[in-house]
TIFIVO-844619 format. One line per 3 residues: number of its first residue (from 1); their letters; for each residue x, y, z of N, C-alpha, C, CB. Coordinates in pm, whole numbers, plus 50000, padded with zeros to 5 digits. Glycine has a CB too. Example, Ala and Ser with C-alpha at 12.3 -4.5 7.8 and 13.67 -1.06 7.14 Angstrom:
residues 2
1> as> 51319:49431:50780:51230:49550:50780:51320:49670:50780:51131:49553:50905 | 51285:49775:50708:51367:49894:50714:51290:50003:50787:51408:49940:50572;
***
This chain:
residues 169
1> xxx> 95369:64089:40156:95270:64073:40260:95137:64035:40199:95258:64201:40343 | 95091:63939:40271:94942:63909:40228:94844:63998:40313:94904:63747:40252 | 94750:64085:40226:94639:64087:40230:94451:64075:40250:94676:64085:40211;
4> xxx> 94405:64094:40357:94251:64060:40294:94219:64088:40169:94146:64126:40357 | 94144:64027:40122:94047:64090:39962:93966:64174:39995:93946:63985:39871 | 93873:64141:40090:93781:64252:40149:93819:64363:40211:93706:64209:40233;
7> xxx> 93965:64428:40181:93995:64528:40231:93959:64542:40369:93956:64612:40162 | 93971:64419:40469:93976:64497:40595:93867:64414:40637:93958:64668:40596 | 93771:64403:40614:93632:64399:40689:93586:64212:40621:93494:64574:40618;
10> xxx> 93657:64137:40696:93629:64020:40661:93506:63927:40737:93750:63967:40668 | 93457:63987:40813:93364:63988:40894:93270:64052:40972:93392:63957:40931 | 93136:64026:40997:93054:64134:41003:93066:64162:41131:92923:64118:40958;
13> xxx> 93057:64297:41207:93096:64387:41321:92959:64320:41438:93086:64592:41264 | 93058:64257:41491:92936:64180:41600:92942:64262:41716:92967:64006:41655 | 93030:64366:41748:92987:64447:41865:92908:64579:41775:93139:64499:41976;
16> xxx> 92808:64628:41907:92736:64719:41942:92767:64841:41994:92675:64676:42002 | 92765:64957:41916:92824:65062:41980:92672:65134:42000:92955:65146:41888 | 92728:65251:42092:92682:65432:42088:92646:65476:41965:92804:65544:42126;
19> xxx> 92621:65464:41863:92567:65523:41750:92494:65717:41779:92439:65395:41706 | 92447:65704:41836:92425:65879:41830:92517:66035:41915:92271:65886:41894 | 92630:65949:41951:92695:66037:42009:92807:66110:41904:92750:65969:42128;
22> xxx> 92812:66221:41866:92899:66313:41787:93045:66324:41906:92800:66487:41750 | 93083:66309:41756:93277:66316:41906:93249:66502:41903:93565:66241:41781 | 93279:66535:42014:93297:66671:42043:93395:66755:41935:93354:66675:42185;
25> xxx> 93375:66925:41904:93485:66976:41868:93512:67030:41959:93494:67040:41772 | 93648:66959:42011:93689:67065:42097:93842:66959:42154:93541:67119:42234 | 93958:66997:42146:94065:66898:42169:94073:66822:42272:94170:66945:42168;
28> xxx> 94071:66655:42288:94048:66563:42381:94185:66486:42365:93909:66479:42357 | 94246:66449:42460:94351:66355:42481:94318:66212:42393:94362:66329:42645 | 94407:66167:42345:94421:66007:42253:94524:66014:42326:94438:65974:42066;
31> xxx> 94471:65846:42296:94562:65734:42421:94622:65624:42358:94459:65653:42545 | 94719:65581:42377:94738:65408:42325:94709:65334:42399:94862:65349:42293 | 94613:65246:42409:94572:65186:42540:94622:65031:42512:94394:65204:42573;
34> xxx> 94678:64930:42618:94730:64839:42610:94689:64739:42715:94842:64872:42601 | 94583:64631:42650:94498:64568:42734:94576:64394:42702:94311:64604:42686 | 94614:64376:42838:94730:64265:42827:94590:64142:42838:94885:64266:42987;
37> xxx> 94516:64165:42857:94432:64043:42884:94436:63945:42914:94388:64012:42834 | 94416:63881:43037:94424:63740:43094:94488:63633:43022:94299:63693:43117 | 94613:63590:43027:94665:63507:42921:94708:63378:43008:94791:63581:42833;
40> xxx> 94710:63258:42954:94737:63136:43085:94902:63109:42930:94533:62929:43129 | 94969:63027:43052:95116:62977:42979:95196:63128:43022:95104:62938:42762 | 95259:63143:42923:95355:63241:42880:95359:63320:42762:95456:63189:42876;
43> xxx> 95245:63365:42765:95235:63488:42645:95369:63522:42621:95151:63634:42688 | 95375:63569:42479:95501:63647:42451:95384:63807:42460:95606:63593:42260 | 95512:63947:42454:95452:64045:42443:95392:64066:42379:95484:64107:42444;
46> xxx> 95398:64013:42222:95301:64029:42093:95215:63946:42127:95351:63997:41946 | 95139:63896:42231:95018:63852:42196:94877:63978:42255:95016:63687:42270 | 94950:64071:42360:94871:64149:42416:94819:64329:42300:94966:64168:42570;
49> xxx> 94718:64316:42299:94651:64384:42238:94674:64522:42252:94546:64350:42259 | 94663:64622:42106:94695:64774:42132:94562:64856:42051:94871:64821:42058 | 94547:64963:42078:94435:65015:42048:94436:65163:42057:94341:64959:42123;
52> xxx> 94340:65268:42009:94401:65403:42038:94222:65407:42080:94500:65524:41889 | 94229:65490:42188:94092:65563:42232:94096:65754:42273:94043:65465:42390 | 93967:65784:42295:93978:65908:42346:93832:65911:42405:94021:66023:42238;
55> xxx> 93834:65983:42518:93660:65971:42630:93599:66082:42570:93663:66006:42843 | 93492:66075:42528:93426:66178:42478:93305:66268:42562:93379:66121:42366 | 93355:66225:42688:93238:66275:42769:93113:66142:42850:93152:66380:42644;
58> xxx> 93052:66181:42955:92993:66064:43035:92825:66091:42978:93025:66082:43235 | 92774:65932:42980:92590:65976:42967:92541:65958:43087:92483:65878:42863 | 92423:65993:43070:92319:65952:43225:92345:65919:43318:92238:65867:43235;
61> xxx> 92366:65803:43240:92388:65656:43360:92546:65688:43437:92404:65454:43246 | 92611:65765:43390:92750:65798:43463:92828:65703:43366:92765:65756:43650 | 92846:65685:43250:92903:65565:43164:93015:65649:43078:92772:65478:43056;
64> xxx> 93147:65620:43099:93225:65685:42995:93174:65646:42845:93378:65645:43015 | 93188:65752:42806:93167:65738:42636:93294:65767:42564:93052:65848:42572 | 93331:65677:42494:93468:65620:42439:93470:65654:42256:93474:65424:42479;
67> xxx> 93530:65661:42224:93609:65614:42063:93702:65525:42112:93702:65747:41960 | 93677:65447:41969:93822:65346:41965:93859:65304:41801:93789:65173:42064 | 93963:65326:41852:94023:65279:41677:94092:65121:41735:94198:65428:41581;
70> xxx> 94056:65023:41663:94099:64921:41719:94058:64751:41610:94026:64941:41877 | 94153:64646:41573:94145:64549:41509:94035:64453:41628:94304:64499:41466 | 93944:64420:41582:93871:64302:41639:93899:64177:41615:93757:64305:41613;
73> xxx> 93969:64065:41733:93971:63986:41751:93904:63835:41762:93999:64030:41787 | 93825:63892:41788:93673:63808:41812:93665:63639:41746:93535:63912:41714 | 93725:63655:41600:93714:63549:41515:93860:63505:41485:93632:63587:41390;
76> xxx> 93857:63413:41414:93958:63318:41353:94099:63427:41326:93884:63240:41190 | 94053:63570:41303:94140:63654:41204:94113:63795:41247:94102:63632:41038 | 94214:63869:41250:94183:63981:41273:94091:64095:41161:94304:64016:41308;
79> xxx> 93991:64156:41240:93879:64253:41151:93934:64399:41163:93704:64250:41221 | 93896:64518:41092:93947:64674:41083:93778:64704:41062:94085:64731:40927 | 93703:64657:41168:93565:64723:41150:93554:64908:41156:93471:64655:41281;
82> xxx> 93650:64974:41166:93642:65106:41215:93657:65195:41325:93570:65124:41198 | 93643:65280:41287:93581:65362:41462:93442:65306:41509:93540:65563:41448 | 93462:65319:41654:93361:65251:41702:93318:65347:41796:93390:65117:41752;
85> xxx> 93193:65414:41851:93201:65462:41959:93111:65380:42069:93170:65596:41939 | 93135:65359:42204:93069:65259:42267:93099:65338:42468:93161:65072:42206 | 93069:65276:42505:93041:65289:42680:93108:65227:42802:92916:65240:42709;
88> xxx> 93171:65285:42868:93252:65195:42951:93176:65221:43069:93413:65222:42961 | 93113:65117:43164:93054:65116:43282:93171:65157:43383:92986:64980:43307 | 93131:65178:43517:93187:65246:43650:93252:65112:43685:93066:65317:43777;
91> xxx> 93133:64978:43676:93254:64858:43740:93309:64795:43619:93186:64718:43849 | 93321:64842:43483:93423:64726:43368:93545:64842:43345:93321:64666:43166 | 93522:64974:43395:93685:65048:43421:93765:65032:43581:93664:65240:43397;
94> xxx> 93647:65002:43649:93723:64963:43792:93790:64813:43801:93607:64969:43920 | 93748:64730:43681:93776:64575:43706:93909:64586:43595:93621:64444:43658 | 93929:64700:43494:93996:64684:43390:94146:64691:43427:93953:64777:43294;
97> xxx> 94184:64629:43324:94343:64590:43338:94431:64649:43245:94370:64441:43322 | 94320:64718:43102:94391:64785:43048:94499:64930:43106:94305:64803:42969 | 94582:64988:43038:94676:65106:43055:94668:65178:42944:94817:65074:43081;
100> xxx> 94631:65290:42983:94610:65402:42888:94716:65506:42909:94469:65466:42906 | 94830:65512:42773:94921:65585:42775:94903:65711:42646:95039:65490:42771 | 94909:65797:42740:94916:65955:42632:94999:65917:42500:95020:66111:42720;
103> xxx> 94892:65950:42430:94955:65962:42317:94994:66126:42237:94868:65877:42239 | 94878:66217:42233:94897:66348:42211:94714:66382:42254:94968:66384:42031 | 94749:66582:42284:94631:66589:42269:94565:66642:42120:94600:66661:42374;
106> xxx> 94443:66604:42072:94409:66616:41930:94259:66648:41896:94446:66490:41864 | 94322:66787:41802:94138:66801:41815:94041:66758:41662:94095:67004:41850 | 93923:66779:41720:93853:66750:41612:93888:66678:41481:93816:66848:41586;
109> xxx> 93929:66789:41394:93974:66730:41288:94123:66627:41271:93977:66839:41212 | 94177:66671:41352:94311:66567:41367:94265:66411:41424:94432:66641:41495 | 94159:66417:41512:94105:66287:41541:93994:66276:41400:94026:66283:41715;
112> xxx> 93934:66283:41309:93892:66231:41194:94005:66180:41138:93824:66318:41112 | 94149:66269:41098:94230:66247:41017:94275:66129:41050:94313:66335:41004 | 94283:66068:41187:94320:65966:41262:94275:65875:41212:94296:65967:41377;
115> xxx> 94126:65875:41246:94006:65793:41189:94026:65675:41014:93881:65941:41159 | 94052:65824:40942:94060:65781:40802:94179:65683:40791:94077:65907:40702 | 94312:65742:40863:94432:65678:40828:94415:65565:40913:94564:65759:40847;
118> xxx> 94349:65503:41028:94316:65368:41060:94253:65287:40969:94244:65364:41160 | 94145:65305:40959:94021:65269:40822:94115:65187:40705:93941:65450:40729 | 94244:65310:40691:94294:65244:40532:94381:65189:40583:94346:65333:40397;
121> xxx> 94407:65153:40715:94599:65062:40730:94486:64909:40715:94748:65086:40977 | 94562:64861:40611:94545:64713:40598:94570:64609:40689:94607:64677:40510 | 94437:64548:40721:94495:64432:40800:94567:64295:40707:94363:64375:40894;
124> xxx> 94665:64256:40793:94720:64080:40715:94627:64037:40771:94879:63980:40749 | 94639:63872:40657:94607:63770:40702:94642:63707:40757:94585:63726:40665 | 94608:63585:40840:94679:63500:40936:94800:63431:40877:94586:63397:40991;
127> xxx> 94914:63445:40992:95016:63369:40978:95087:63518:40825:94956:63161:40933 | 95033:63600:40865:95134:63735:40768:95238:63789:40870:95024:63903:40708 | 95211:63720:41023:95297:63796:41128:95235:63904:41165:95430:63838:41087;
130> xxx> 95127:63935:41174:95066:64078:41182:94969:64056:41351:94942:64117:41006 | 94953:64190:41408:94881:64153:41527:94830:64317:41535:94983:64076:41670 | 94753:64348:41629:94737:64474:41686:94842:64609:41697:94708:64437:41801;
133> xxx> 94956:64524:41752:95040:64658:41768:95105:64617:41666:95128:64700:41904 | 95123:64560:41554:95190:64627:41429:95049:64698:41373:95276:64503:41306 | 94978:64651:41329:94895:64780:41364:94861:64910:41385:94876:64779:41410;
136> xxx> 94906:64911:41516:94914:65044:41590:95033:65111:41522:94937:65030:41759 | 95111:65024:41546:95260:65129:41453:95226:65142:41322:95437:65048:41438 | 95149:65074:41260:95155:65169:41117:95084:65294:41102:95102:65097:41000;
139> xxx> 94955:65269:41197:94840:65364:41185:94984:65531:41257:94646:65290:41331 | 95053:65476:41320:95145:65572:41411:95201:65641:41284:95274:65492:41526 | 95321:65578:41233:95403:65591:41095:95296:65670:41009:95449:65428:41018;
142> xxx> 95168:65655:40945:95124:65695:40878:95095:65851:40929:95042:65610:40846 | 94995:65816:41085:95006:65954:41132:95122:66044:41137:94969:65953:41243 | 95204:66015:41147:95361:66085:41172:95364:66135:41019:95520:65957:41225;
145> xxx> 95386:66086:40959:95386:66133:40790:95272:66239:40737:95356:65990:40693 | 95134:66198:40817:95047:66313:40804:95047:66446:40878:94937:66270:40825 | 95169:66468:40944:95175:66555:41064:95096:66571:41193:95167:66655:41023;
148> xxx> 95051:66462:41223:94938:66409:41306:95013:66367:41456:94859:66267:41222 | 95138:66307:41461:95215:66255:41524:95365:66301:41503:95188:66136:41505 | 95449:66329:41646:95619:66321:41601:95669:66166:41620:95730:66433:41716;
151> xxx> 95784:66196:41587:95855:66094:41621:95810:66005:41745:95976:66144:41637 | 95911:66162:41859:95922:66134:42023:95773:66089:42056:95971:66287:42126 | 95683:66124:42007:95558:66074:42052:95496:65922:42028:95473:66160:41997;
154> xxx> 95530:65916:41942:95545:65769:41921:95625:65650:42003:95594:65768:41806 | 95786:65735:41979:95854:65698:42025:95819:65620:42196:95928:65795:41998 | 95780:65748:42241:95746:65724:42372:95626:65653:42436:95746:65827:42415;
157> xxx> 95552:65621:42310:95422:65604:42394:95443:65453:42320:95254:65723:42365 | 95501:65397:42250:95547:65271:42199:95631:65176:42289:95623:65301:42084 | 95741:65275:42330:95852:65219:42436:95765:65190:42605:95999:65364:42452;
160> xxx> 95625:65255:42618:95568:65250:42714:95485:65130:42726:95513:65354:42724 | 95421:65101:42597:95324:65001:42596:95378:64902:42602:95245:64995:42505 | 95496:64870:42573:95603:64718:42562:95660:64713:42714:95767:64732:42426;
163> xxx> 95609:64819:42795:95718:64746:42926:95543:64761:43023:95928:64892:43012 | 95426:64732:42950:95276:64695:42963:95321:64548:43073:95180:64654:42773 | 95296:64510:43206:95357:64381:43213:95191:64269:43166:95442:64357:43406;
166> xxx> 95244:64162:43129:95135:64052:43122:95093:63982:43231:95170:63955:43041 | 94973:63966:43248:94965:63910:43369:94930:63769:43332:94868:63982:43464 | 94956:63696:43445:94944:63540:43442:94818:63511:43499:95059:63461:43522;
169> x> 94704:63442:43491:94617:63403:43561:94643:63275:43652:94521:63394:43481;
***
């Protein structure tokens, strides 16, 4: 398998997060969330995007406040900018198309441990065959090996995201 050189971060992080919000201690649901995104033709299933989040609580404005472990798309190639924490408005979760499937609930430190073992799953380079949800399954596999994840949990929340339908515009 090919590799980035830059370990991951082949490009500089053009979204904007939440920067002063501390993830809570205290155990919050993680999700695999599976955002099929507007696709014209005939997507195959591997083209729709996978991601793990958890809500960390609402600000002011009534705005979910999110984590996300997730590959950025944005450019030519897929990026592993990190955890991100950022804001979901009242009308971009009412307009959203993503599906958020339980993954386990996890506290504190099990969501860092999460954190780290995303950080280090290597992204390929283009044309390595690599996308988001291989991705997601390794960051899974790894968690599972860290005692972070079972099997069935995987199992299930994997077999869920693949019957995700695509929508056609």
């Amino acid at each position: 398998m090919s590799y980035f050189p830059t370990i991951n971060h082949p490009y500089y992080n053009r979204r904007v997060g939440v920067f002063s919000i501390e993830d809570p201690n205290k155990p919050l649901q993680v999700y695999l969330v599976v955002n099929p995104r507007y696709q014209q033709g005939y997507p195959a299933a591997k083209d729709v995007q996978w991601l793990f989040t958890w809500d960390m609580g609402v600000n002011k404005d009534g705005d979910l406040i999110q984590r996300r472990l997730e590959l950025d798309s944005g450019f030519d190639s897929l990026s592993n900018n990190g955890p991100i924490t950022w804001t979901v408005s009242k009308a971009e979760k009412a307009s959203s198309i993503s599906v958020a499937i339980p993954l386990r609930v996890m506290s504190l430190a099990q969501r860092k441990s999460l954190e780290t073992i995303a950080v280090a799953a290597k992204v390929k380079t283009p044309g390595a065959a690599c996308n988001s949800q291989n991705w997601c399954e390794e960051v899974m596999d790894q968690a599972q090996k860290k005692g972070l994840l079972t099997s069935q949990e995987i199992k299930t929340a994997s077999d869920a995201a693949r019957r995700v339908a695509v929508p056609k515009k």
